[in-house]
Structures are given as C-alpha cells and as structure tokens.
N, C-alpha and C positions, 0 to 999 in steps of 0.2 A: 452522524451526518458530517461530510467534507463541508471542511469552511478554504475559502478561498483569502491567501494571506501570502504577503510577502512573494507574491509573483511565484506561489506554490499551491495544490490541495494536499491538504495535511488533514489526521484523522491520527487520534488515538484508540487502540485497542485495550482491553484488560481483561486477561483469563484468569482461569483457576488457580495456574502455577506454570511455572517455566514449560515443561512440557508440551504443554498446551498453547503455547504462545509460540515456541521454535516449531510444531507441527504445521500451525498458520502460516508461518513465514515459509516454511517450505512449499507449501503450495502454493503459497504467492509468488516466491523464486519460479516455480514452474511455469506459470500463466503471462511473469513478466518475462520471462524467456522466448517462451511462443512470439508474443512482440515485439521482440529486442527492444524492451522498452521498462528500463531499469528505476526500481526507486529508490528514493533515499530515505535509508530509517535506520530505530537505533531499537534496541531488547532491552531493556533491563528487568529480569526475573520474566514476569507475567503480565509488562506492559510491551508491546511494541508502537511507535508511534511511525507514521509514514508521512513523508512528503510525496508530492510528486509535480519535472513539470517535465517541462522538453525543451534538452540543452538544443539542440541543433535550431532552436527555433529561438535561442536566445534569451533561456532559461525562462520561458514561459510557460501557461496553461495552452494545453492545446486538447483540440479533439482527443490523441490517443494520450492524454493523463485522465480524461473522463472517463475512457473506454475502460482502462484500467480499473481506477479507480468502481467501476460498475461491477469488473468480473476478481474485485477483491470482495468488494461487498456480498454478492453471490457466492463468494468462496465462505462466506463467514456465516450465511444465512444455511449454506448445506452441514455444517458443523454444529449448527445451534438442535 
C-alpha cells in the first residue's frame, strides 16, 4: 500500500533477486515516460523503493503521482 509521507507516496517493493526487481523498474520507466512524469527511487539487489510527487506543483501529491502510482501497482499485479 502507498503511505503518503513527507509531501511524497513512497512504496517499497521486494523480489526475488536483482533481476526481477531491474525488470519492474523498467517497466515503470516505460509507463513513467508515457506521462513525463518521473519518480524518484533507489535499487538496492531486489528492493526498489519509490517516491513520488509533482515538482512543478511544488513538490507535492497530485492527481498524476496517484495516476501513477495506480499503473505501477497494476504493473506489479501483471508480473505476479
């Protein structure tokens, strides 16, 4: 579940193994591309953990960090 924190939604992931965790991101790169609407996260092995808000709004939550954050989770529910 996104917990809303620090004027961000943040969400930790954890796979099986790096692999599987750089494949995710990459499809998340894809989908945050479509929206020009970039997160911020970090990898380490087989965690990735993601923020997200919207600078141009003055590093806030906005509708497209929800949006996202919706067709991240549906990115993860097609993998499962």
């Amino acid at each position: 579940m996104w917990q809303e924190k620090n004027n961000c939604l943040y969400k930790k992931f954890v796979f099986k193994n790096f692999s599987e965790a750089f494949s995710f991101m990459t499809r998340v790169a894809f989908e945050a591309e479509k929206m020009d609407h970039h997160p911020k996260w970090s990898n380490v092995w087989n965690v990735v953990e993601i923020e997200l808000s919207t600078h141009s709004a003055g590093n806030v939550v906005t509708e497209k960090d929800k949006q996202l954050a919706e067709k991240i989770d549906l990115l993860l529910l097609k993998t499962s």
